[in-house]
N, C-alpha and C positions, 0 to 999 in steps of 0.2 A: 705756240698755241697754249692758251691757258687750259690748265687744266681743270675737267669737271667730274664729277664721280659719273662711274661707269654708266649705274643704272639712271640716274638725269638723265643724260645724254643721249641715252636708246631711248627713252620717254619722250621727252621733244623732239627725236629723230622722228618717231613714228606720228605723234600728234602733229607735228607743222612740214611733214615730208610724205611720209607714205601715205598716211590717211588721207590727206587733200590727194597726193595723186591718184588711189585706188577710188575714191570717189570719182573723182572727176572721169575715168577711164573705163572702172570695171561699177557701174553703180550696183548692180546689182549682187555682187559679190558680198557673199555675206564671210564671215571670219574673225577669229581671235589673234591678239598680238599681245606679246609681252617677253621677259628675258628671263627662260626659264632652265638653260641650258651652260656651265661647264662658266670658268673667270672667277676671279675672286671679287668683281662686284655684285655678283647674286647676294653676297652675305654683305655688301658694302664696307670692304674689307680693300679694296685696290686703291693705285697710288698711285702717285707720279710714274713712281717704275714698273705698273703695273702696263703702262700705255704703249711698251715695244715688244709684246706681241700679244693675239688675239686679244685684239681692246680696241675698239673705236666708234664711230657710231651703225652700230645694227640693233635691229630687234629677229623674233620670229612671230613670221605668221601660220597660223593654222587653219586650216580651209575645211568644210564640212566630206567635200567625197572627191576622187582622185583627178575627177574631171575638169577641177577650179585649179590644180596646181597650173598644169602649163599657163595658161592666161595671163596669169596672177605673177609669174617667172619671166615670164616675155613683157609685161610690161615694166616691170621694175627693173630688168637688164637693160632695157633701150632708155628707160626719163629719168632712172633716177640724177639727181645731182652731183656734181665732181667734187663737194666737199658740203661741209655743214658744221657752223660754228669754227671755220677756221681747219676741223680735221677732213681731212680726203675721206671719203666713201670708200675709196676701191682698197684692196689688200693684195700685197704680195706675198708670196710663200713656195716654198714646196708641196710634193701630194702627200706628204707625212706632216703636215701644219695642218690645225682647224680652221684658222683664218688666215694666219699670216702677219703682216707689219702693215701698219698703215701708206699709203704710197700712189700720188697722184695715178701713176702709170702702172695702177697694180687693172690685174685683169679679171677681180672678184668682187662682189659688193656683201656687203655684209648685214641683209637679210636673206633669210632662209624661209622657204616655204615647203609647210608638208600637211598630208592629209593626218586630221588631228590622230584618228586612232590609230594608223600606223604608225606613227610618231611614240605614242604612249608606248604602244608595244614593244618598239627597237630600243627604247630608253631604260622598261620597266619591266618587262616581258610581262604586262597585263596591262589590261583596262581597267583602273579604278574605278569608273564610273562605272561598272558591271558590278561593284564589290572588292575588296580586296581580302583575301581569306587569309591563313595562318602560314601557306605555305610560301604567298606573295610576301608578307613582313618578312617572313626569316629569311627570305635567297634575296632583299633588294640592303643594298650598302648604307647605311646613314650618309653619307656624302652625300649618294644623288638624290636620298631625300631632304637634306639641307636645301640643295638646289632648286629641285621642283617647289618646293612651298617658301624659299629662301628670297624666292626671284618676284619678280612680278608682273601685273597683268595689266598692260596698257586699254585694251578692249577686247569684250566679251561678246559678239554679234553671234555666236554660236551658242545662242539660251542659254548662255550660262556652264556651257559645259565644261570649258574650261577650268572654270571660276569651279565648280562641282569638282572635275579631277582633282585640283591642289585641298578640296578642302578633304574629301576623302584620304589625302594623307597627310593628317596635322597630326597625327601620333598612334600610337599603339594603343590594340583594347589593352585592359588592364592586365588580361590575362598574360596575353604576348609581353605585357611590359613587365610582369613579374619573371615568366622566362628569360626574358635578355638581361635582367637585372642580376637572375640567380648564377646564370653562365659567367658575368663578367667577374662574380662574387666570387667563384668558383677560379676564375685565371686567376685572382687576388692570394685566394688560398693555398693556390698549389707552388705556388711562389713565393710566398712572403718571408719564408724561414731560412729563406738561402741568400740572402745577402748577409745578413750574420754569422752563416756560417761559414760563406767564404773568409771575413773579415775576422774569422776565430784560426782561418789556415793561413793569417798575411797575405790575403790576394782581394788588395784594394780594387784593383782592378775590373773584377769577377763580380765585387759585391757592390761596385758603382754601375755595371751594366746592368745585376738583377736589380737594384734600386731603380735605374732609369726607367726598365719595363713597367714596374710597378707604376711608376708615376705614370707614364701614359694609359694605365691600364685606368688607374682612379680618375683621372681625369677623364675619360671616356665616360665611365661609369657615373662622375657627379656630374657630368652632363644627362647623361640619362635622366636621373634622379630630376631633373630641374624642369625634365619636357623639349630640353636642347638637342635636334639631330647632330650629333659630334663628325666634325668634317674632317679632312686629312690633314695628314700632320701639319705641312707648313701653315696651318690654321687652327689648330688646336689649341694649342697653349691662349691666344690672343682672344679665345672666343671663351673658352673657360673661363679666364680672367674677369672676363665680363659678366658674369655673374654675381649677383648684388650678393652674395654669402660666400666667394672667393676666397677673400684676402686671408683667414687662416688657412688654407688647406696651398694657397700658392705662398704663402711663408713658410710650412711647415715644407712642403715641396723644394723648396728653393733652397731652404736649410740641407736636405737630406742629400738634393745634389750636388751643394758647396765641397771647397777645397778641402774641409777639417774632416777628422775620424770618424770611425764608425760610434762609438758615442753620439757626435752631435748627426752623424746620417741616419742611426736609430730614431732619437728623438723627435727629431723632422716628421721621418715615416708615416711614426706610430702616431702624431698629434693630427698629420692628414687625415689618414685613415679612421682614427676615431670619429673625426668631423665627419666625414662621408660616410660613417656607420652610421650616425646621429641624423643626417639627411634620410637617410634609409626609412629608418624608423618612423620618422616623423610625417614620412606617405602614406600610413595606416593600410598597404599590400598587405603587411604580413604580422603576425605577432612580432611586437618587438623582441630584439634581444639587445643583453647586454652588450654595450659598443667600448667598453674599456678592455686594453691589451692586458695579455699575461702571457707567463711563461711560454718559453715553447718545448715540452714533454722535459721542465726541468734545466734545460738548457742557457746559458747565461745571455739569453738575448729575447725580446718581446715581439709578438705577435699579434695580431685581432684575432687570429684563427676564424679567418671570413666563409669557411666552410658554415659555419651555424649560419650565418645570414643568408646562404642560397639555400640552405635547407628550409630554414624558414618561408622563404619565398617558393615553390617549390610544394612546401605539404601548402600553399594559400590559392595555389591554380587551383580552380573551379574543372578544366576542361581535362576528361581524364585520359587523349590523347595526348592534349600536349603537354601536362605531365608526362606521360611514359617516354618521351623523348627525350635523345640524350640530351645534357645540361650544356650544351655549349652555344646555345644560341641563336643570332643571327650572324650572313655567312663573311659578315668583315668584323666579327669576334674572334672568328678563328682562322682563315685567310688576310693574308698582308700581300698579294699578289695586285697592282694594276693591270695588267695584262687581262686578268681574270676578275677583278672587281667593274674594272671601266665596260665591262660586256655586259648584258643582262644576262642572254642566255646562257651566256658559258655560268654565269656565277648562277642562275637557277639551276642546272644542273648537278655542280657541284653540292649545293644545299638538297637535291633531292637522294643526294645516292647517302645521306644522313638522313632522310625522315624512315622511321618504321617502316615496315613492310603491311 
């Protein structure tokens, strides 16, 4: 089977497959379709290898109220076709797989339907199309909003609501976006002076682990900076890269976590970091500040001391709520849990027993 990129695939699945049959069957069904949900083709990022498991042709639909689902389920379980472009429809798996392997004789198809708002909610734990307030940004993961506005929207038959939910979450107010800027500025600084000084006690070791955190901390961060929802690790690095103002800050990265000393791990660091201090600046959030390293309290090793940049960002919130809230963010700044990020309401929760009282 040749291969085609993910989201292609769901798109003339749905245009020359479900659409004609949901026409032909259910006419009056109204509904939105598109691939808005979990794969590394939402960010068109999969690959050959990406195609033995959950990958093959589906889309989702989303139906206006609870009564359109069975309909809509019973007919795509009984007509759809046994393959499409060569791939099988059906999937095999276990009940701990999302989808499963592709597999003439698998006994699952791989479209989904659900009532739209429910839907939002099990994903998001709100309705964007209600608003999305201060307390929604901070408890939902950048991942899954990579995905929601990452994916796309075959057809919109539900006025556009759809098409309304993704655009309600194209980014952060300003305000929100100077808070998660200040919190990530903030992980930068309370770290940044400890890889030298492991590397001052001969513990390469030690001071290649806090350098590596670092690096994924900055990259998170100059994605921020860029308007990029940063998605999880095994996509991180590749999507960063992609940014048209990368290539020093992934040289200076690259350097820092090469084979040679702390010298050239310093060097690396601190030339990142400035860059991504100088992106900072350059978004006119906050008064600039100086983005060149120095000492660290005298110490024979260099810092940004990236505390000044969350401070700056920080006195520039307008909202004097969320100022007074602690500086740590949104809740996959400061949780590294799946378990707890891939849930909404667990990770709303979690973000709520952090807002003020």
């Amino acid at each position: 089977m040749t291969f085609v990129p993910g989201l292609s695939l769901a798109r003339r699945f749905h245009d020359e497959v479900v659409a004609p049959l949901l026409a032909r069957r259910l006419p009056g069904l109204r509904y939105a379709a598109g691939l808005l949900d979990g794969g590394s083709e939402l960010l068109g990022l999969d690959t050959e290898r990406s195609t033995d498991h959950d990958w093959g042709p589906r889309a989702q639909l989303f139906v206006a109220g609870p009564d359109d689902v069975g309909p809509a389920r019973a007919v795509l379980d009984a007509e759809l076709p046994a393959e499409f472009l060569g791939w099988p429809t059906r999937f095999v798996g276990g009940p701990d797989v999302r989808l499963g392997v592709v597999d003439a004789d698998g006994d699952r198809h791989g479209v989904s339907v659900d009532e739209l708002t429910g839907w939002l909610r099990d994903k998001l734990g709100f309705d964007p199309r209600t608003g999305v307030g201060v307390d929604d940004w901070l408890a939902t993961p950048t991942q899954r909003l990579a995905e929601l506005t990452g994916g796309a929207v075959f057809h919109d038959g539900l006025d556009g609501a759809l098409t309304a939910a993704r655009a309600r979450l194209a980014w952060y107010p300003d305000d929100v976006w100077r808070h998660v800027l200040a919190a990530a500025w903030s992980r930068i600084g309370q770290a940044e002076h400890l890889a030298g000084r492991c590397a001052e006690v001969g513990d390469e070791l030690g001071s290649r682990v806090v350098t590596a955190g670092l690096a994924r901390d900055l990259m998170r961060l100059g994605l921020l900076v860029h308007r990029r929802w940063p998605p999880y690790a095994k996509w991180l690095g590749t999507v960063f890269a992609r940014l048209p103002a990368a290539a020093p800050v992934v040289d200076g990265l690259t350097r820092a976590l090469g084979p040679d000393g702390w010298s050239d791990r310093q060097a690396g660091l601190v030339g990142a970091l400035e860059t991504v201090a100088g992106w900072t600046n350059d978004l006119g959030l906050a008064a600039p500040v100086d983005p060149t390293a120095r000492q660290f309290h005298g110490r024979p090793f260099l810092v940004l001391d990236a505390g000044r940049f969350a401070a700056a960002l920080r006195a520039a919130i307008g909202d004097p709520a969320l100022r007074a809230r602690p500086s740590v963010g949104a809740v996959d700044q400061y949780l590294d849990n799946v378990d707890v990020l891939g849930h909404a309401q667990q990770a709303r929760r979690v973000a709520e027993a952090l807002r003020p009282d």
